[in-house]
N, CA, C and O atoms as a GROMACS GRO file, in nm:
protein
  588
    1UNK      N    1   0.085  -0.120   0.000
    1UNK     CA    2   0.000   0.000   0.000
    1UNK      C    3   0.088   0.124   0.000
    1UNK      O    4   0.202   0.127   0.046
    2UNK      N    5   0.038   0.204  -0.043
    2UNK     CA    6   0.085   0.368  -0.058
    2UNK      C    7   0.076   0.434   0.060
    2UNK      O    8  -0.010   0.403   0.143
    3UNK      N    9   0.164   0.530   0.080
    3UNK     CA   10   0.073   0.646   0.178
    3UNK      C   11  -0.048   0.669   0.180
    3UNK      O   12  -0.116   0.668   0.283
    4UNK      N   13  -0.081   0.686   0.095
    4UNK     CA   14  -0.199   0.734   0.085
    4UNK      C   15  -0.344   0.655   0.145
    4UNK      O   16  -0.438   0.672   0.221
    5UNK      N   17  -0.279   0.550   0.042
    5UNK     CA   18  -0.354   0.400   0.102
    5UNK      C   19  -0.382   0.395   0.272
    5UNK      O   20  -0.489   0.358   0.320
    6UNK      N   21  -0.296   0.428   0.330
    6UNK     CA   22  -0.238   0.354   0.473
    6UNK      C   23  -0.340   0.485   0.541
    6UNK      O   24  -0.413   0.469   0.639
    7UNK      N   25  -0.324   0.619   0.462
    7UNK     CA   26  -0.435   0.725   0.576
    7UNK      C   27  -0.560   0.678   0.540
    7UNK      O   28  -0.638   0.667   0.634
    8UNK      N   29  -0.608   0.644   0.412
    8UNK     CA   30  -0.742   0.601   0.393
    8UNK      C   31  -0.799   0.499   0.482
    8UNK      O   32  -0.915   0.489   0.523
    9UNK      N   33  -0.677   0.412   0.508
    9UNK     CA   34  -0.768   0.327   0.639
    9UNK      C   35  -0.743   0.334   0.762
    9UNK      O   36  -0.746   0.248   0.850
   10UNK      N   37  -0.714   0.458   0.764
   10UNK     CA   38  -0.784   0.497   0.943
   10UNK      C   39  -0.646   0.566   1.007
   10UNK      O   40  -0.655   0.652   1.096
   11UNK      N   41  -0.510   0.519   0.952
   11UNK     CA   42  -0.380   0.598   1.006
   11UNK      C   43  -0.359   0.698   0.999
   11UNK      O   44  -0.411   0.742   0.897
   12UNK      N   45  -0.285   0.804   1.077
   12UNK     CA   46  -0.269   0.922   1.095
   12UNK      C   47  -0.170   0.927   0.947
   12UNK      O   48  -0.138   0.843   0.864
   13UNK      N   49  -0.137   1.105   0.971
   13UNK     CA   50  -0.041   1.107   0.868
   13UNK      C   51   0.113   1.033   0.879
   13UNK      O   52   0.176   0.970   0.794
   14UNK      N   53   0.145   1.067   1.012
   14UNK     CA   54   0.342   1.028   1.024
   14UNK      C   55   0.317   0.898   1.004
   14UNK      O   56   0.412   0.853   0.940
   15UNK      N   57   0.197   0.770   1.038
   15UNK     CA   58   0.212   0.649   1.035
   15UNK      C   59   0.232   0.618   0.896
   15UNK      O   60   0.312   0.542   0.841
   16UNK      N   61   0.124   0.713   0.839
   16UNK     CA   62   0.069   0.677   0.669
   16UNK      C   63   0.160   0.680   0.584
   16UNK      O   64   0.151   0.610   0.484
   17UNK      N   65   0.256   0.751   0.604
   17UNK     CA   66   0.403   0.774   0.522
   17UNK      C   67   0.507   0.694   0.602
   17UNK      O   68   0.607   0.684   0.531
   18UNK      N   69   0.520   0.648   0.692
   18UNK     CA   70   0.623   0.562   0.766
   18UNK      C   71   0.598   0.423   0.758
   18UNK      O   72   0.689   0.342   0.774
   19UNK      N   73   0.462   0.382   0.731
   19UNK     CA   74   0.409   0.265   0.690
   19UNK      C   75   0.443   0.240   0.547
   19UNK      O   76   0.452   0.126   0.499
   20UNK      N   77   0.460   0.346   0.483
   20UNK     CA   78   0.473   0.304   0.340
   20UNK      C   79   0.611   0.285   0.339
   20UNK      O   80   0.668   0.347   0.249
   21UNK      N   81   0.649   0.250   0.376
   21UNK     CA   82   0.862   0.201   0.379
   21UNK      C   83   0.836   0.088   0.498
   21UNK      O   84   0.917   0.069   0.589
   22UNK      N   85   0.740   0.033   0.485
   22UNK     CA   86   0.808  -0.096   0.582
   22UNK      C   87   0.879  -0.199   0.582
   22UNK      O   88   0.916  -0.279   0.667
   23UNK      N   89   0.900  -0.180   0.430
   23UNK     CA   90   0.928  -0.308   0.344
   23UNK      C   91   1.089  -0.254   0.375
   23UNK      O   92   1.156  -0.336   0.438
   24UNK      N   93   1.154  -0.134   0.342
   24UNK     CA   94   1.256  -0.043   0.324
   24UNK      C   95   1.345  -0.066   0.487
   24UNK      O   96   1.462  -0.090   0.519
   25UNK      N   97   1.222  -0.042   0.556
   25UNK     CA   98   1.296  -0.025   0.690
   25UNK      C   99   1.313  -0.181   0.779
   25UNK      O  100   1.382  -0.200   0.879
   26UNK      N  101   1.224  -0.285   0.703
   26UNK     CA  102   1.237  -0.383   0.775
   26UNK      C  103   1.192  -0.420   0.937
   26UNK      O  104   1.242  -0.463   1.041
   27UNK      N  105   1.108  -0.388   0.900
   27UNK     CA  106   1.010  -0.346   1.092
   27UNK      C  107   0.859  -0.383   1.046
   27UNK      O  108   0.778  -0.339   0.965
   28UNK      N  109   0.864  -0.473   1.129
   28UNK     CA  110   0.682  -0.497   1.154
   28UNK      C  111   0.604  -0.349   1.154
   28UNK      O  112   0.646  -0.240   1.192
   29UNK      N  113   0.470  -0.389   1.093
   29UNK     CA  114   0.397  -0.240   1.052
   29UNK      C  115   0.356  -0.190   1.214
   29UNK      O  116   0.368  -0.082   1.270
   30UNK      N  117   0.301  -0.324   1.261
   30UNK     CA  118   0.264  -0.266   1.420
   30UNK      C  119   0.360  -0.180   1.516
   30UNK      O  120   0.323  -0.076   1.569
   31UNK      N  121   0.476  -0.232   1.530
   31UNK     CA  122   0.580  -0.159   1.564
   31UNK      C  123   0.616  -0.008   1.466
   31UNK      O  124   0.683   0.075   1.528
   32UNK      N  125   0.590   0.014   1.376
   32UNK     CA  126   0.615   0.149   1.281
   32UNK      C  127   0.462   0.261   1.332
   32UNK      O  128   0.466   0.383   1.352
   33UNK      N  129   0.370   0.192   1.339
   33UNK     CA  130   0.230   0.253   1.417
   33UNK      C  131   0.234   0.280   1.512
   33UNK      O  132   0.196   0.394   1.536
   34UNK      N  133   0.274   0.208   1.608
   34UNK     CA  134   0.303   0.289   1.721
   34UNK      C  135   0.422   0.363   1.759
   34UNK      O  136   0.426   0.430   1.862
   35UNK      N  137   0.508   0.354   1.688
   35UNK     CA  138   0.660   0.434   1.697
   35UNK      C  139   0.625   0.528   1.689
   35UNK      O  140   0.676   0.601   1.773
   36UNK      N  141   0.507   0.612   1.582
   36UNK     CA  142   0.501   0.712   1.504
   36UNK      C  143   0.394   0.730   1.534
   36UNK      O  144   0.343   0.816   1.463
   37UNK      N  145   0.297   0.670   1.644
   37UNK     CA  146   0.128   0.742   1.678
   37UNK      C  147   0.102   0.921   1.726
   37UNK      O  148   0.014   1.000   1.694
   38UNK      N  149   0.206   0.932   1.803
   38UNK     CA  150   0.220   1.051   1.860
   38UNK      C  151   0.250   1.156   1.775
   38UNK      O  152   0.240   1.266   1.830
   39UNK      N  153   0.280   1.158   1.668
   39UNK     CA  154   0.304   1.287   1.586
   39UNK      C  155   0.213   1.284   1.468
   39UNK      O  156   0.246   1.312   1.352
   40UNK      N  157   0.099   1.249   1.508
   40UNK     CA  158  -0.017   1.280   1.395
   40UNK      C  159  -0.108   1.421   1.469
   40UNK      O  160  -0.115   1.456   1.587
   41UNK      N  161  -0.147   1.457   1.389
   41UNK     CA  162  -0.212   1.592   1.406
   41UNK      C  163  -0.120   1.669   1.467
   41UNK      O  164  -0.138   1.717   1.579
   42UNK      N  165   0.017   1.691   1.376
   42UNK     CA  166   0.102   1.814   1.417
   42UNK      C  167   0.155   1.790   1.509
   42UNK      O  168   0.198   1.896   1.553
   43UNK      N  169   0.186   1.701   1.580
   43UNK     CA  170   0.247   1.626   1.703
   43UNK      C  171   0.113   1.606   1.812
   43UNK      O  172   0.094   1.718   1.860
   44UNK      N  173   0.043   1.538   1.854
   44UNK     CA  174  -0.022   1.515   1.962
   44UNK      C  175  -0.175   1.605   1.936
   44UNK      O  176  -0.241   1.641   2.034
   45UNK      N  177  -0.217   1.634   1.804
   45UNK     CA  178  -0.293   1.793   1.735
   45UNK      C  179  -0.308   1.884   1.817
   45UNK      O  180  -0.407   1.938   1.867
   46UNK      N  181  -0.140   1.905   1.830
   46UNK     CA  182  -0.104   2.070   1.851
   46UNK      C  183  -0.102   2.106   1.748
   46UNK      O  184  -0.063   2.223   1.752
   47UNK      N  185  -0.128   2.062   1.604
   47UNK     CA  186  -0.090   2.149   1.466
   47UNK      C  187   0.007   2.213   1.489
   47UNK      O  188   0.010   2.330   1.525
   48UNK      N  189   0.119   2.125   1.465
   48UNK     CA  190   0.267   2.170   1.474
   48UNK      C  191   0.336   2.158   1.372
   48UNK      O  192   0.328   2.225   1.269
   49UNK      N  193   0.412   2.066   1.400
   49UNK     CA  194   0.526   2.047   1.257
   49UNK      C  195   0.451   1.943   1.142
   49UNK      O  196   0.493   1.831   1.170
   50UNK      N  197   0.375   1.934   1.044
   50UNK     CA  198   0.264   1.843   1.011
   50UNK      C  199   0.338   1.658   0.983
   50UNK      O  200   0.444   1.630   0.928
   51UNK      N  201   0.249   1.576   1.037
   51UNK     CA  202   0.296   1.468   1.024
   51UNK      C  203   0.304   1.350   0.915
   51UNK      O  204   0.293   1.228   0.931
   52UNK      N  205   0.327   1.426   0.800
   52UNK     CA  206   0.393   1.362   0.697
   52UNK      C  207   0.554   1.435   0.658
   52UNK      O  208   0.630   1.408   0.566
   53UNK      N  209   0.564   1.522   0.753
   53UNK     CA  210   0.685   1.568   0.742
   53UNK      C  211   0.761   1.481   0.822
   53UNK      O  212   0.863   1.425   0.781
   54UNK      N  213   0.670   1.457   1.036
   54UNK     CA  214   0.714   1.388   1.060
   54UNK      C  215   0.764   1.257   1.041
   54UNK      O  216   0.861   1.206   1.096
   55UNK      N  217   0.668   1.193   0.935
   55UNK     CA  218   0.731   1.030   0.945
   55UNK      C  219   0.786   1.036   0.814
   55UNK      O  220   0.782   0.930   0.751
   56UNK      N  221   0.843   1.149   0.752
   56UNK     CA  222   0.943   1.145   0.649
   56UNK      C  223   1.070   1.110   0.738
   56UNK      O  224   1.138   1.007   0.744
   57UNK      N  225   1.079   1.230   0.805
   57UNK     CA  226   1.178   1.246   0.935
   57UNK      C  227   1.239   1.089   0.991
   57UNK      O  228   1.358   1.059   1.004
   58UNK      N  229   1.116   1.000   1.018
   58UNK     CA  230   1.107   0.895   1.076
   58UNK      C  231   1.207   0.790   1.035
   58UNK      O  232   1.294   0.730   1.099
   59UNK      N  233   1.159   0.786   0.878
   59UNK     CA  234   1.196   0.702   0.802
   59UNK      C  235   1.369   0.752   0.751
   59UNK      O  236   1.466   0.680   0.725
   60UNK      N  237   1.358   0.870   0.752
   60UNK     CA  238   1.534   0.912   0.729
   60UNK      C  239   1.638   0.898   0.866
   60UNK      O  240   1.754   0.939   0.876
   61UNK      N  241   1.558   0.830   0.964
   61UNK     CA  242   1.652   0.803   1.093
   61UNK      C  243   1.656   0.678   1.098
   61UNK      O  244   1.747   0.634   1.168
   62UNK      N  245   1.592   0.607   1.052
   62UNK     CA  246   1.626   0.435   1.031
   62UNK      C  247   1.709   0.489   0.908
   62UNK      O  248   1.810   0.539   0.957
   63UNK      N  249   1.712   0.499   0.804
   63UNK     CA  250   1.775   0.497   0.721
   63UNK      C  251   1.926   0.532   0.692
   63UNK      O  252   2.012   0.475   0.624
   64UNK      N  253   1.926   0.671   0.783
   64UNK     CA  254   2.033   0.752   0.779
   64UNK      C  255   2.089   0.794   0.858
   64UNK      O  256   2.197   0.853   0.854
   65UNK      N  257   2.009   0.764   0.963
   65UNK     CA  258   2.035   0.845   1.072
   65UNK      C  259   2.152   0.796   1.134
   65UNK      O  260   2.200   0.693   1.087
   66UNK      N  261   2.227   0.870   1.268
   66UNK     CA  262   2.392   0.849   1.317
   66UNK      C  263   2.367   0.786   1.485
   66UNK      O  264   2.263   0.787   1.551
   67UNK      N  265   2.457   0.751   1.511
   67UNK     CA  266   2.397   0.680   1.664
   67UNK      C  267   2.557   0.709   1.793
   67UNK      O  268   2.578   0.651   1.900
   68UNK      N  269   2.643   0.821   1.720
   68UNK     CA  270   2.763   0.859   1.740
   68UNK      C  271   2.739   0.978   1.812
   68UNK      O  272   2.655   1.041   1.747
   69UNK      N  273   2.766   1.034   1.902
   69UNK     CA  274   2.705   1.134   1.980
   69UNK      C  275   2.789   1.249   1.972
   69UNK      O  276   2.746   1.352   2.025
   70UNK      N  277   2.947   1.253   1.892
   70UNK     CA  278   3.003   1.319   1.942
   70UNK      C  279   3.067   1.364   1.781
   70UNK      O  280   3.140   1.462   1.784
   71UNK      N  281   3.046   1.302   1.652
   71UNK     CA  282   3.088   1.314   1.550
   71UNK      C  283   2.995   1.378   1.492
   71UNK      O  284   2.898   1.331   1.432
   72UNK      N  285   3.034   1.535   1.518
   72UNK     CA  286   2.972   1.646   1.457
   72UNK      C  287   2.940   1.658   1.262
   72UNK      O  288   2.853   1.714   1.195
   73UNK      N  289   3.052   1.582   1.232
   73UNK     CA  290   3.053   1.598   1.061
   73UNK      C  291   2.963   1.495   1.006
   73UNK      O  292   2.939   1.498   0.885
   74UNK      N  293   2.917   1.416   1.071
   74UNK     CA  294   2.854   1.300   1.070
   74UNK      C  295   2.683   1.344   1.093
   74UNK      O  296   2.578   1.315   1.035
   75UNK      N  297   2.723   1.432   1.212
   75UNK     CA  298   2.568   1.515   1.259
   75UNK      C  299   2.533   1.582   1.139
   75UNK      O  300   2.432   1.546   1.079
   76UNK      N  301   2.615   1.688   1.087
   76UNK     CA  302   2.565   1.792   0.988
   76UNK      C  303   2.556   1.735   0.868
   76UNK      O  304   2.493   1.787   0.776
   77UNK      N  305   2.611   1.636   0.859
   77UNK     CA  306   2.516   1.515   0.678
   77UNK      C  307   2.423   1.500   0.706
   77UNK      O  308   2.342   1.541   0.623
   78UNK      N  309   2.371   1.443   0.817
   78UNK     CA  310   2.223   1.409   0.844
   78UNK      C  311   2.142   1.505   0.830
   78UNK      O  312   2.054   1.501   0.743
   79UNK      N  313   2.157   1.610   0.916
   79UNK     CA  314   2.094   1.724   0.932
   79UNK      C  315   2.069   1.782   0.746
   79UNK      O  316   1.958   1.791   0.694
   80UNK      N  317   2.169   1.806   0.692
   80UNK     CA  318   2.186   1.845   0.557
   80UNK      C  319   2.048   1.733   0.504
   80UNK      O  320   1.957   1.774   0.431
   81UNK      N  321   2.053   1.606   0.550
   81UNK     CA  322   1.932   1.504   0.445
   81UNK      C  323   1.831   1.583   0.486
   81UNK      O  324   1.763   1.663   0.422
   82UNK      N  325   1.829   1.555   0.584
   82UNK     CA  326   1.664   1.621   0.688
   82UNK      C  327   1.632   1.755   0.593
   82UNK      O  328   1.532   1.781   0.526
   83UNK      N  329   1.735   1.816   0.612
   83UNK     CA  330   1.681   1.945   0.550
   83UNK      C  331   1.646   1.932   0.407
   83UNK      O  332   1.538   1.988   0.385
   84UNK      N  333   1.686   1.890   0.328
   84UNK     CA  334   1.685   1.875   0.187
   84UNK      C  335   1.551   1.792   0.173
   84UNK      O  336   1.489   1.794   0.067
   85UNK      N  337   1.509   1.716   0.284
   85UNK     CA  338   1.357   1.637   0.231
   85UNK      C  339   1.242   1.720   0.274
   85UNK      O  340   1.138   1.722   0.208
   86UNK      N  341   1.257   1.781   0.369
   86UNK     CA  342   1.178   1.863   0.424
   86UNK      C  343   1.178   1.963   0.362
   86UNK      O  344   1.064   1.997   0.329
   87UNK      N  345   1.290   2.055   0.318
   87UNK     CA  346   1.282   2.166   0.239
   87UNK      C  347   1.181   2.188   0.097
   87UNK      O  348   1.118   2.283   0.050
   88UNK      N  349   1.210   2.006   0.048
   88UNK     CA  350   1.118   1.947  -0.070
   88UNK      C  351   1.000   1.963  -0.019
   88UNK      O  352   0.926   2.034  -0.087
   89UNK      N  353   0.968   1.932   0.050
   89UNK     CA  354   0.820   1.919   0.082
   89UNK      C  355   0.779   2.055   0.104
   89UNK      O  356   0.679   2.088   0.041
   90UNK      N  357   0.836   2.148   0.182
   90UNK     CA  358   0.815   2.306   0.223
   90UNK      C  359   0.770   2.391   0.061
   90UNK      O  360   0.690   2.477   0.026
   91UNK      N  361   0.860   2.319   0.007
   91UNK     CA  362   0.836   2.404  -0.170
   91UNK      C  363   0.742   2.337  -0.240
   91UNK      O  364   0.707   2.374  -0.352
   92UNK      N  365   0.698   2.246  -0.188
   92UNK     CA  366   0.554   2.164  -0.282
   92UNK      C  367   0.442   2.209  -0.240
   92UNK      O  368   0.357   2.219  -0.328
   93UNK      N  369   0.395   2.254  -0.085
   93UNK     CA  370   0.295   2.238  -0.017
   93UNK      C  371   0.289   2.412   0.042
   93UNK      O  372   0.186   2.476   0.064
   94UNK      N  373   0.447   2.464   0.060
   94UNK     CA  374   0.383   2.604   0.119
   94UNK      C  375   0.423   2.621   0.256
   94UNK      O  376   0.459   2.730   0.301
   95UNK      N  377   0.417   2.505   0.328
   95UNK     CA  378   0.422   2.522   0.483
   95UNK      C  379   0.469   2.368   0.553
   95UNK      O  380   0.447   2.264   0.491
   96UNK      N  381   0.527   2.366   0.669
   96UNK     CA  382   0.569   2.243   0.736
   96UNK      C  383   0.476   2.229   0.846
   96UNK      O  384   0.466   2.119   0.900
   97UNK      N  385   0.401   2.333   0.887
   97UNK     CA  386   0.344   2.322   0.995
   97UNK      C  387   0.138   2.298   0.941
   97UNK      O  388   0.071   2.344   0.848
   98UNK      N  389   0.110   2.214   1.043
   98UNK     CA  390  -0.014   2.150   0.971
   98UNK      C  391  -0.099   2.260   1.032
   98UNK      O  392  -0.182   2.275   0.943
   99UNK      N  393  -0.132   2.352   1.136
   99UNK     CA  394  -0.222   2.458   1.137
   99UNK      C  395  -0.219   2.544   1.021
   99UNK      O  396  -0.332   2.581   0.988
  100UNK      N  397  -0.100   2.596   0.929
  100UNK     CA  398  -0.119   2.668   0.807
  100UNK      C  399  -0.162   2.574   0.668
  100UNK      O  400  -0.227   2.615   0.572
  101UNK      N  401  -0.115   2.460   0.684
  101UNK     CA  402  -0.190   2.366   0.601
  101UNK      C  403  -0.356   2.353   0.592
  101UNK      O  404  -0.430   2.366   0.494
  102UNK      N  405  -0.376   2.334   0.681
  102UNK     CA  406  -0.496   2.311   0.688
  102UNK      C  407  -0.599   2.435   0.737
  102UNK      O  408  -0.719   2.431   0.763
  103UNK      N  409  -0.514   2.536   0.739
  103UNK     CA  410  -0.582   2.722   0.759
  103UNK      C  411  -0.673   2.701   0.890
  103UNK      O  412  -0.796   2.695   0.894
  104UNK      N  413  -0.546   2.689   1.041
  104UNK     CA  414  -0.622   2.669   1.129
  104UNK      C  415  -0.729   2.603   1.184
  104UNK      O  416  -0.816   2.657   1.252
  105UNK      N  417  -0.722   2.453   1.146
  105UNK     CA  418  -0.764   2.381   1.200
  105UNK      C  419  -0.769   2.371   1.385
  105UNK      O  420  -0.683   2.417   1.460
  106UNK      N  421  -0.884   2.306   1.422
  106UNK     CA  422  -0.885   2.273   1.595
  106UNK      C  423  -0.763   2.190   1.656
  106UNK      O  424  -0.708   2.086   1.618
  107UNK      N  425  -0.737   2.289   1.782
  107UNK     CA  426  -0.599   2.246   1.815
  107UNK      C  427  -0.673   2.117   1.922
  107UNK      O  428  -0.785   2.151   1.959
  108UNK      N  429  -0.624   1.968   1.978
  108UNK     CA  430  -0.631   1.898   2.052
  108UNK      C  431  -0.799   1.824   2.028
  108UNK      O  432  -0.847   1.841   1.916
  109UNK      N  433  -0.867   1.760   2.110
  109UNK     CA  434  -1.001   1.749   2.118
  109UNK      C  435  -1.009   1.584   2.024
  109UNK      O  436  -0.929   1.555   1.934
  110UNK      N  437  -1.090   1.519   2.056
  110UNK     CA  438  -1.085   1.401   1.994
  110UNK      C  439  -1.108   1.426   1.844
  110UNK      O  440  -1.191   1.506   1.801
  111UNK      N  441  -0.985   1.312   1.734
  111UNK     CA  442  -1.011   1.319   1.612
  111UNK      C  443  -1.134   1.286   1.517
  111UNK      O  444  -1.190   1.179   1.544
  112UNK      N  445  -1.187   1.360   1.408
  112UNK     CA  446  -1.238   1.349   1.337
  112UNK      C  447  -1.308   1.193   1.324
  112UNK      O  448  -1.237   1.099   1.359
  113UNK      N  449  -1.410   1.172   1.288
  113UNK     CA  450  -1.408   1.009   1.239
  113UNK      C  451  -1.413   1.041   1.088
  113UNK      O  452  -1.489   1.128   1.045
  114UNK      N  453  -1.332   0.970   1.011
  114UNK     CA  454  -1.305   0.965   0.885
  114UNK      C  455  -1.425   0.903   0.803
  114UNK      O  456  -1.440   0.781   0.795
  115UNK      N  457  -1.496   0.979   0.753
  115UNK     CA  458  -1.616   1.028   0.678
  115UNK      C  459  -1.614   1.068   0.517
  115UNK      O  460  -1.519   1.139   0.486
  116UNK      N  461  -1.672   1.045   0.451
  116UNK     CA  462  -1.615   1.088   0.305
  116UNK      C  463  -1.600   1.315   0.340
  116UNK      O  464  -1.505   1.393   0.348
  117UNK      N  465  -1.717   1.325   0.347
  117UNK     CA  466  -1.707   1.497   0.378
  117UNK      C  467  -1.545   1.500   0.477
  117UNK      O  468  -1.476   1.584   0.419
  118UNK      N  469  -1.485   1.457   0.568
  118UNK     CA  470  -1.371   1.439   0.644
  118UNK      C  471  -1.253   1.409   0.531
  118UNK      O  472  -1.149   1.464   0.568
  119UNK      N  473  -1.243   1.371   0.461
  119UNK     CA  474  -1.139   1.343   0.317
  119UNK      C  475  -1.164   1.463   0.230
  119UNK      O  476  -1.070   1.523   0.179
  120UNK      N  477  -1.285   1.497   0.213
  120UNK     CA  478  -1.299   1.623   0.099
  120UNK      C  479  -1.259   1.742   0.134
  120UNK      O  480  -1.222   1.836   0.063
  121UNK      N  481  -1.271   1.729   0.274
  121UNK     CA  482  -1.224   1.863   0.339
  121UNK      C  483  -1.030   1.890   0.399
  121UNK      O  484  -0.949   1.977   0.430
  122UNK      N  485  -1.040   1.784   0.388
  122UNK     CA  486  -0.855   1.766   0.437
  122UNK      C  487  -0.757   1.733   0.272
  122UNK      O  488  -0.781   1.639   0.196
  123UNK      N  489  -0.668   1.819   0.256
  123UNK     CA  490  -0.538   1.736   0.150
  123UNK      C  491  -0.455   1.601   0.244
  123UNK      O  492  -0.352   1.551   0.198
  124UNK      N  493  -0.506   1.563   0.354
  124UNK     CA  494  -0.386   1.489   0.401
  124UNK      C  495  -0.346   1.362   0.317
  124UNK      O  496  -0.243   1.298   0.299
  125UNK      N  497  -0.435   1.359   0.288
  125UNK     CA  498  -0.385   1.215   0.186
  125UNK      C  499  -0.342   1.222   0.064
  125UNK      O  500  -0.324   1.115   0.005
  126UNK      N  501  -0.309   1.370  -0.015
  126UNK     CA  502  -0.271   1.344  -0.107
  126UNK      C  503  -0.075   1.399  -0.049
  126UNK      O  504   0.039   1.368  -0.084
  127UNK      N  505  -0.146   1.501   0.064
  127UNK     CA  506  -0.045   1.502   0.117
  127UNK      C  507   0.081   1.421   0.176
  127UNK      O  508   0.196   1.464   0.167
  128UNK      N  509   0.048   1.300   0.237
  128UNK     CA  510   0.115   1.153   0.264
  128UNK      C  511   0.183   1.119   0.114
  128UNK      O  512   0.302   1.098   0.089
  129UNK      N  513   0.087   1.121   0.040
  129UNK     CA  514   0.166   1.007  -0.087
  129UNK      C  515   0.264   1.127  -0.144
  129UNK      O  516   0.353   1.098  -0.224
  130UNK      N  517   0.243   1.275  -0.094
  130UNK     CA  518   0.366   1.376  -0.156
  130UNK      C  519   0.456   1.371  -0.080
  130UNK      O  520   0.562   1.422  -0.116
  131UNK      N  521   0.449   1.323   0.021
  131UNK     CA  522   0.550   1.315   0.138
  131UNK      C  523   0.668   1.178   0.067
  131UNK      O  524   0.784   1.187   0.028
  132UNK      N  525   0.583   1.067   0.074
  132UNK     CA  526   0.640   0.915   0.035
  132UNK      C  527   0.717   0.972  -0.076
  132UNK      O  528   0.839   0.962  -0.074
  133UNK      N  529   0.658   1.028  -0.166
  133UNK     CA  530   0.717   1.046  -0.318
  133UNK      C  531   0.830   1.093  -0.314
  133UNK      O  532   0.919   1.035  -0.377
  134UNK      N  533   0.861   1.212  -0.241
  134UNK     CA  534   0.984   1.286  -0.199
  134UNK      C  535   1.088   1.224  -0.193
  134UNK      O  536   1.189   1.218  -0.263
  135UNK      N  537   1.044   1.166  -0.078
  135UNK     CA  538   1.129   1.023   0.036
  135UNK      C  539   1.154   0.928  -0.058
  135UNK      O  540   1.266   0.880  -0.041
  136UNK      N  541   1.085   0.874  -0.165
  136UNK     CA  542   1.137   0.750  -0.242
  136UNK      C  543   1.204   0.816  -0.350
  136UNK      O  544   1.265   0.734  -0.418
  137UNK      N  545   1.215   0.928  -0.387
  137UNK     CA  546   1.331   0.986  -0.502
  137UNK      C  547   1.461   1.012  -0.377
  137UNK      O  548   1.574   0.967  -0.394
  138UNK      N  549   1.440   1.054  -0.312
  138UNK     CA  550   1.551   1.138  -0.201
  138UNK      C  551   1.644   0.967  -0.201
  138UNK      O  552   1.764   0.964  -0.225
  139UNK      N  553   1.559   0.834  -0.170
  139UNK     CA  554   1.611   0.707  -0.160
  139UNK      C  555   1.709   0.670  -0.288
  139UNK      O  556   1.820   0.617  -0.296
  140UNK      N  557   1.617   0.721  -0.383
  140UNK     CA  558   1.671   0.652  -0.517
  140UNK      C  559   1.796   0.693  -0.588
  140UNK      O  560   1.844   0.644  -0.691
  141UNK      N  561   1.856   0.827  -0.488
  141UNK     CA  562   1.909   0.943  -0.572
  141UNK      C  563   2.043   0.885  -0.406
  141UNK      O  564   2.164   0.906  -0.404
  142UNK      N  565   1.983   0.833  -0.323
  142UNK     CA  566   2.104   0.856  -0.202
  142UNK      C  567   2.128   0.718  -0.157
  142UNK      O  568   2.027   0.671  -0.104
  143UNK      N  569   2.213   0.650  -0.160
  143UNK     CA  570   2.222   0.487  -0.116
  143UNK      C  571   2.219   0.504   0.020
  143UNK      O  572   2.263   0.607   0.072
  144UNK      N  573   2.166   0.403   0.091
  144UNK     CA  574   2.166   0.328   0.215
  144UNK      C  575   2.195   0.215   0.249
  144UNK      O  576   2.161   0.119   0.180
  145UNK      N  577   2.283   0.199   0.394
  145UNK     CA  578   2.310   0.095   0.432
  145UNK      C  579   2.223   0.044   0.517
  145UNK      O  580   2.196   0.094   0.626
  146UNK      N  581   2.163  -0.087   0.460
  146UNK     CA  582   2.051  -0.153   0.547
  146UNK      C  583   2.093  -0.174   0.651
  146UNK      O  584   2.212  -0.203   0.654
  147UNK      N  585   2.034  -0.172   0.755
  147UNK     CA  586   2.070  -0.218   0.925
  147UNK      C  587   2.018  -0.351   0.913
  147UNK      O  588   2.020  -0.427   1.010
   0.00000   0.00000   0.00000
């Protein structure tokens, strides 16, 4: 399944795009769902940093990410990926943060039940599969060493 796929049935955004690399990251989907439950709706829907940015993020720390605490040159490659996928996404969409995405949406309060009018009214799902898309050129263009 797609990103996209994965918000249509019922997953937040960071899952919906972190689910779509499970195959990539080699991790049970259940374990990738709950790794990544907490940063849907902008982190916790504070409409924060939006969460297909986050589980871009997600997926570039299994991938890329450093586990060296003290090898700064090592830090600022990473940081450099992060930025460069996120930056992609910032120039597709306009904004990183999901309150300007979604033009002030309700901060906290129980989520939506996913409703067809609830899809017509949100981009998140086309948003997810723009997220994945990013993330699978950013892959195709940057080798990784599988863990």
């Amino acid at each position: 399944m797609n990103a996209k796929e994965y918000f249509y049935s019922g997953y937040n955004c960071a899952q919906s795009v972190a689910l779509a690399f499970a195959d990539e990251l080699g991790l049970d989907k259940e374990f990738i769902a709950r790794a990544v439950s907490g940063f849907g709706g902008g982190i916790g829907r504070l409409r924060e940093t939006c969460g297909a940015v986050s589980g871009m993020v997600f997926v570039l720390n299994l991938l890329y990410g450093y586990s060296k605490p003290n090898d700064t040159d090592i830090k600022a490659e990473y940081y450099q990926r992060v930025r460069e996928v996120v930056e992609e996404y910032r120039k597709e969409v306009g904004s990183i943060n999901c309150k300007e995405i979604l033009k002030n949406p309700e901060v906290g309060g129980k989520p939506e039940d996913r409703t067809t009018e609830y899809y017509q009214k949100r981009p998140c799902p086309d948003l997810c599969l723009l997220a994945e898309n990013i993330l699978r050129k950013y892959i195709a263009r940057n080798d990784y060493e599988r863990k």
